[in-house]
ZAKOLPA-675180 format. One record per residue (C-alpha): residue in one letter; residue number from 1; x, y, z. Coordinates in nm, 4 decimals. Each point is the difference from the previous one (the first is absolute). Layout:
# ZAKOLPA-675180
- r;k;px;py;pz
- A;NUM;X;Y;Z
...
END
This chain:
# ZAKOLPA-675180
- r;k;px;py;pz
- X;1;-4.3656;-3.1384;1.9694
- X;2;0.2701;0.0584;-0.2469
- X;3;0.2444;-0.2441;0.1609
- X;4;0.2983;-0.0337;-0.1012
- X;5;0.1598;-0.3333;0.1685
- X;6;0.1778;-0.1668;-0.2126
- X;7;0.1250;0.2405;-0.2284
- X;8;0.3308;0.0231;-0.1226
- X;9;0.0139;0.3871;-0.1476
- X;10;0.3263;0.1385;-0.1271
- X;11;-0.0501;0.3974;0.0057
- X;12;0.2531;0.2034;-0.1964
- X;13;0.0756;0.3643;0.0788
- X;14;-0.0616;-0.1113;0.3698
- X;15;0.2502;0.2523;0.1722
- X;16;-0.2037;0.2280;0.0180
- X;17;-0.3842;0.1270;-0.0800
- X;18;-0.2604;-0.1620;-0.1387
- X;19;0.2334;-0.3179;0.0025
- X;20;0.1232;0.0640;0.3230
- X;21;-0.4063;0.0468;0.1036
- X;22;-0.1211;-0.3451;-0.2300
- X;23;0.2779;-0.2192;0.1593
- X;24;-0.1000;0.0973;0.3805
- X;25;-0.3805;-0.0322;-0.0601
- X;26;0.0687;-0.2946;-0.2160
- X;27;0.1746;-0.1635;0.3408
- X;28;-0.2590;0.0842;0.2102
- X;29;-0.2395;-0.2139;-0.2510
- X;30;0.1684;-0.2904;0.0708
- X;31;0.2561;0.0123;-0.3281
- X;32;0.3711;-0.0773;-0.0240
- X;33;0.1306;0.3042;-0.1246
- X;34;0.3258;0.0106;-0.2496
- X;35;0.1525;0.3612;-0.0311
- X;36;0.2077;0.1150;-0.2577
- X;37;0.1283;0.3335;-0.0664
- X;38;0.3323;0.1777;-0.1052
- X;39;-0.0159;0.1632;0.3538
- X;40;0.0525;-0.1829;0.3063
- X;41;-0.3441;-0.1434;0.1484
- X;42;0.1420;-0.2082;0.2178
- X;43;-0.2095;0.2576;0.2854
- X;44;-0.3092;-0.1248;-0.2124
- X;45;0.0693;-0.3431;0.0454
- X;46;0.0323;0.0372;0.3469
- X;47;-0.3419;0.1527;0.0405
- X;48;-0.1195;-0.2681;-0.1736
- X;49;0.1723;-0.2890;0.0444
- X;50;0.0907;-0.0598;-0.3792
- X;51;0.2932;-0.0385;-0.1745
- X;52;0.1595;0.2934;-0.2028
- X;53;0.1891;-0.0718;-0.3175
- X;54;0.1666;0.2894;-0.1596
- X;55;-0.1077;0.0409;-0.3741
- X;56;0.0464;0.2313;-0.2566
- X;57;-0.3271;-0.0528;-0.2032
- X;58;0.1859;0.1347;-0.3411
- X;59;0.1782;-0.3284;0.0502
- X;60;-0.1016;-0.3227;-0.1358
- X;61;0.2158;-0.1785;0.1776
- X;62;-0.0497;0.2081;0.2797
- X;63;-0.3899;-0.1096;-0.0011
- X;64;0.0641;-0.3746;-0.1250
- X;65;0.1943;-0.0528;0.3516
- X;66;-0.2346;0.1884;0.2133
- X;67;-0.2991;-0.2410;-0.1484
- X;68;0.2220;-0.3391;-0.0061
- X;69;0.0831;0.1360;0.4181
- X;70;-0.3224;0.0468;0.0695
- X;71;-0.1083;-0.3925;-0.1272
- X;72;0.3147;-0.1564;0.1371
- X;73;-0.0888;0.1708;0.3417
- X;74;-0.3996;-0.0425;0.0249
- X;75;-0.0585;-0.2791;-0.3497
- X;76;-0.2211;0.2392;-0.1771
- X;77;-0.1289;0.3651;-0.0553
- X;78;-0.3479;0.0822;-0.0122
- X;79;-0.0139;0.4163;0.0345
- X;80;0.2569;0.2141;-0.2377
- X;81;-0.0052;0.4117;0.0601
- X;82;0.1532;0.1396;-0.2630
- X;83;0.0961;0.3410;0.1696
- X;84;0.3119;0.1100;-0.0429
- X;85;0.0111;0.3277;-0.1861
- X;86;0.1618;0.3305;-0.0712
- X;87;-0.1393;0.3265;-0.1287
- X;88;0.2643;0.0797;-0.2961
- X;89;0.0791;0.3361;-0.1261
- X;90;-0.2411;0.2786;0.0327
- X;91;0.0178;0.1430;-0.3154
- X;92;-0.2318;0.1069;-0.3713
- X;93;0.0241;-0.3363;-0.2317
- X;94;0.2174;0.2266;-0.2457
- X;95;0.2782;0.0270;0.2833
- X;96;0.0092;-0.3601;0.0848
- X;97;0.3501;-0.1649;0.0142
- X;98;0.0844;-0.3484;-0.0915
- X;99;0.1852;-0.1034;0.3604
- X;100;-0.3301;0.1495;0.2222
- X;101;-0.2451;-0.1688;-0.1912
- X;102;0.1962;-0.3526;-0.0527
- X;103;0.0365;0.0139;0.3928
- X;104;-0.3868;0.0795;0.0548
- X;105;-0.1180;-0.2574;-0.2561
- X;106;0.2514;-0.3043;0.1640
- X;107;-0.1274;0.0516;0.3267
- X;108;-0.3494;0.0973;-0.0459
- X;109;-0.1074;-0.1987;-0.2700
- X;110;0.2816;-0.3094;-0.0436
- X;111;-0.0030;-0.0495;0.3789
- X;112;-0.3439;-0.1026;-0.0316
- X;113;0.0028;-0.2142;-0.3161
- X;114;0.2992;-0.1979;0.2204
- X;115;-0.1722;-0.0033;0.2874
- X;116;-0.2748;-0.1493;-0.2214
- X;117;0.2148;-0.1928;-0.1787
- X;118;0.2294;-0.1696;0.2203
- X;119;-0.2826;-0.0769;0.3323
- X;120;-0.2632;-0.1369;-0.2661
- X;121;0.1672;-0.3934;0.0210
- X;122;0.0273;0.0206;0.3906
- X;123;-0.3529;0.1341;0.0244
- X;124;-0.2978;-0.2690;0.0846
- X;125;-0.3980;0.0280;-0.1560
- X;126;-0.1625;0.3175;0.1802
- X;127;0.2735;0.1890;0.0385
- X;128;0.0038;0.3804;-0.0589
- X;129;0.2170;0.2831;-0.1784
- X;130;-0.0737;0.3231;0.0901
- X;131;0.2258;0.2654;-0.1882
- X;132;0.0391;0.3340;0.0850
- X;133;-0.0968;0.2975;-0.2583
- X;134;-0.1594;0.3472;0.0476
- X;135;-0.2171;0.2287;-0.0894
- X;136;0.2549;0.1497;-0.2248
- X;137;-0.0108;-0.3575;-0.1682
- X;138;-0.4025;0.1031;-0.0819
- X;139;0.0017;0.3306;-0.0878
- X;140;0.2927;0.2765;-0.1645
- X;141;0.2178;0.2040;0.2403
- X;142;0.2229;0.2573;-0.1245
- X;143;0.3388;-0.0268;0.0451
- X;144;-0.0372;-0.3150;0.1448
- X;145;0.0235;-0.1429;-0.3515
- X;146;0.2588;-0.3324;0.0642
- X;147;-0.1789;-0.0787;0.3021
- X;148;-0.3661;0.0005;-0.1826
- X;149;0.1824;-0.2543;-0.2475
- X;150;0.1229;-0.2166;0.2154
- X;151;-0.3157;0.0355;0.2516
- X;152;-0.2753;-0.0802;-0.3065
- X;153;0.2462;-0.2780;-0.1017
- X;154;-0.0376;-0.1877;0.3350
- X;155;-0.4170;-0.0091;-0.0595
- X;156;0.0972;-0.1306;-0.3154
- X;157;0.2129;-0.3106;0.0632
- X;158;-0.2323;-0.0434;0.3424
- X;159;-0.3167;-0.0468;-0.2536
- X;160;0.2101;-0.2131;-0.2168
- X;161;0.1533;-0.2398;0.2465
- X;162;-0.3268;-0.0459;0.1892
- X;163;-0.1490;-0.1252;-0.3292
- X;164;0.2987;-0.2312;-0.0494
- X;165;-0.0135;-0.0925;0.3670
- X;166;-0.3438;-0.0247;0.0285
- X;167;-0.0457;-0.4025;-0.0749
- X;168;0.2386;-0.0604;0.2820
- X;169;-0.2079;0.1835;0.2236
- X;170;0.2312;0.2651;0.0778
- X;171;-0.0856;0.3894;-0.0166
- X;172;0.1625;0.2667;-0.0793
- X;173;-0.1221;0.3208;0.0968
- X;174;0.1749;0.3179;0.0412
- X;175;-0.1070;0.3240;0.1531
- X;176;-0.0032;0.3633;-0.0419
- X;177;0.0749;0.2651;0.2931
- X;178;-0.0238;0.3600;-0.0092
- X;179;0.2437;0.2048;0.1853
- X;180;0.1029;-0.1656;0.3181
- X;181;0.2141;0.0707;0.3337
- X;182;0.3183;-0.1741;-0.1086
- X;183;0.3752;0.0582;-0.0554
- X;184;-0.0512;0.0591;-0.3273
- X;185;-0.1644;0.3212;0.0372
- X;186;0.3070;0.1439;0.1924
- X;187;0.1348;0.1648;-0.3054
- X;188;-0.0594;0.3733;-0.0259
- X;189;-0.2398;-0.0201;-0.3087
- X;190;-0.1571;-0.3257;0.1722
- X;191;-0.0704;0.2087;0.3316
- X;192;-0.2143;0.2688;-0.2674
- X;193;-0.1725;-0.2875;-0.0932
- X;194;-0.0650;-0.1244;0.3400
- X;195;-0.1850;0.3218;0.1064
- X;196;-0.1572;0.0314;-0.3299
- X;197;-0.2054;-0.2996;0.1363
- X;198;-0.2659;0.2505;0.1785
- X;199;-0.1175;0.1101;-0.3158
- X;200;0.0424;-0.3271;-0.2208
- X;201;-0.1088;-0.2635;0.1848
- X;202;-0.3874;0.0395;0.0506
- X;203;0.0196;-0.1499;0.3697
- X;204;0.2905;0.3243;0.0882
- X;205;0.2930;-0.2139;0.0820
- X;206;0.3012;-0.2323;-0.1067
- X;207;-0.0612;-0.2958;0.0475
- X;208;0.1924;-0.2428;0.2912
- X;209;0.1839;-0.3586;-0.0762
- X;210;-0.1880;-0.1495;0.2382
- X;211;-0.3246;0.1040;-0.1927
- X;212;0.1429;-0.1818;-0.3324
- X;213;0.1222;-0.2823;0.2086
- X;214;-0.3462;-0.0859;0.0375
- X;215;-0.0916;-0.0464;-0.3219
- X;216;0.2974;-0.1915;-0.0677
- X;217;-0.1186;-0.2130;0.3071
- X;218;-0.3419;-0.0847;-0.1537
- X;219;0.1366;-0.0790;-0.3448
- X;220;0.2476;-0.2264;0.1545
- X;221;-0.2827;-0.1748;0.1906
- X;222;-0.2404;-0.3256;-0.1047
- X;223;-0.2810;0.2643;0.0431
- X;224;0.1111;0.1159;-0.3228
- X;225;0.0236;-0.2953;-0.1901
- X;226;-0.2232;0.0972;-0.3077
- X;227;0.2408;0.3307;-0.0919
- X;228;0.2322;0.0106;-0.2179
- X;229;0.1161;0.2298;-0.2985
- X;230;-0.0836;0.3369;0.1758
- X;231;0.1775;0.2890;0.0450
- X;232;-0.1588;0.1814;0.3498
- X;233;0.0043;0.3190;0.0643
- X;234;0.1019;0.1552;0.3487
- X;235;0.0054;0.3724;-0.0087
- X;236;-0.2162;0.1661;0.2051
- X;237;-0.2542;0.0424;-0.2829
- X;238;0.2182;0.2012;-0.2509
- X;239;-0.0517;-0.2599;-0.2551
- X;240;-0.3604;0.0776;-0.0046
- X;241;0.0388;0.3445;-0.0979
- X;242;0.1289;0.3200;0.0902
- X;243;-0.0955;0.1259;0.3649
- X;244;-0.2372;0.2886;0.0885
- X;245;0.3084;0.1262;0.1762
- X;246;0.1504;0.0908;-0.3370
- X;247;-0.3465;0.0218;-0.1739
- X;248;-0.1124;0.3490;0.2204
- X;249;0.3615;0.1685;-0.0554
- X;250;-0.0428;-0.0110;-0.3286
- X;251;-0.3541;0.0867;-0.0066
- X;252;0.0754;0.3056;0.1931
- X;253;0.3107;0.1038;-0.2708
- X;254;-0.2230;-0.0199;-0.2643
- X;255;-0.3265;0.1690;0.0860
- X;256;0.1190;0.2294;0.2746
- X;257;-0.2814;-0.1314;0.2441
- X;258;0.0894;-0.1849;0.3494
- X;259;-0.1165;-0.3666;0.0347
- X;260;-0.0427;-0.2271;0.2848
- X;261;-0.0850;-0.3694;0.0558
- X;262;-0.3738;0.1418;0.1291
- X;263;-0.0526;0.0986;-0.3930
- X;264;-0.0158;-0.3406;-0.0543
- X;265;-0.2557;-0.1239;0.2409
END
């Protein structure tokens, strides 16, 4: 079940993380696994016996060559993960700065129109295009204002090209995690966020690469031929609404009286 022999799937942002967690359970399906990162993942491609390319997604011709490698080497492409991404500046939409938010949008959001772009003629009928957004892509986040752009911009041209892609029976889905165990949250405001994720995320935790590579791992499949357009959320719940864990704090601050879960049963 959810085989992947004979798939050809370039991952981007494979380095590390969720990439670095898609490409080896990708290999272990039974895919051929093309990494491509600004960082060396040639210890990736080891694990997993693909072939690392190193890309810088804000490239065009950057993501041209890693697509026209990847058909010279294997003659085709049938699984694109658009993954590469960066966080951009932390900061209130009234002090954003032009050089931050150009670098945020050209990774984050032109990375995956060329990795859209440029692997759609090497790519056969059934093939898949997972892209990878956020939550933050769903719903506002203060001071995380250039990264919500670019974020809600990726469901947008992932609905779009799935309906242009759609009669040559190839999808285009992207997905949406919540906070997750990866580099990215090594930055001092990131690691506030990180243990924020007790009281956000319904389920009490961050979430782990390996968990997302899962889902990435289905859409990629034949098992999920019939999907396409979506944008799926992965975040512990905290899409559904806000947790009980930060429900009863407040409760307590504004009438004075102590809650527990037990008030509920």
């Amino acid at each position: 079940m959810f085989s992947l022999e004979g798939k050809i799937a370039v991952i981007t942002g494979a380095a590390s993380g969720i990439g670095k967690a898609t490409a080896v359970r990708f290999a272990k399906a039974g895919a051929n696994v093309v990494l491509a990162d600004t960082q060396d993942a040639s210890h990736v491609a080891e694990m997993t016996g693909g072939l690392f390319v190193r890309t810088d997604v804000s490239s065009e011709s950057d993501v041209k060559n890693l697509m026209d490698s990847t058909a010279a080497r294997f003659g085709k492409i049938t699984t694109v993960i658009n993954n590469a991404g960066i966080g951009g500046q932390a900061v209130l939409v009234e002090g954003i700065e032009e050089e931050p938010l150009d670098n945020c949008l050209s990774v984050n959001l032109k990375g995956v129109i060329w990795g859209i772009k440029h692997a759609v003629p090497h790519m056969t009928e059934g093939g898949s295009i997972i892209n990878t957004s956020s939550y933050a892509g769903l719903y506002g986040t203060p001071s995380y204002g250039m990264y919500v752009a670019t974020k809600a911009a990726v469901i947008g041209i992932t609905r779009t090209a799935a309906l242009e892609l759609a009669q040559r029976k190839i999808r285009v889905n992207c997905i949406c995690p919540g906070t997750c165990e990866t580099p990215m949250m090594e930055t001092e405001k990131a690691k506030i966020e990180l243990a924020l994720t007790s009281y956000l995320h319904p389920l009490g935790r961050a979430g782990k690469p390996e968990e997302v590579a899962a889902l990435y791992h289905y859409l990629a499949s034949d098992e999920a031929a019939f999907v396409t357009g979506q944008a799926i959320s992965i975040d512990g719940g905290m899409s559904a609404g806000p947790s009980l864990n930060v429900i009863i704090p407040l409760y307590e601050r504004v009438t004075s009286e102590t809650l527990n879960i037990d008030d509920f049963k």
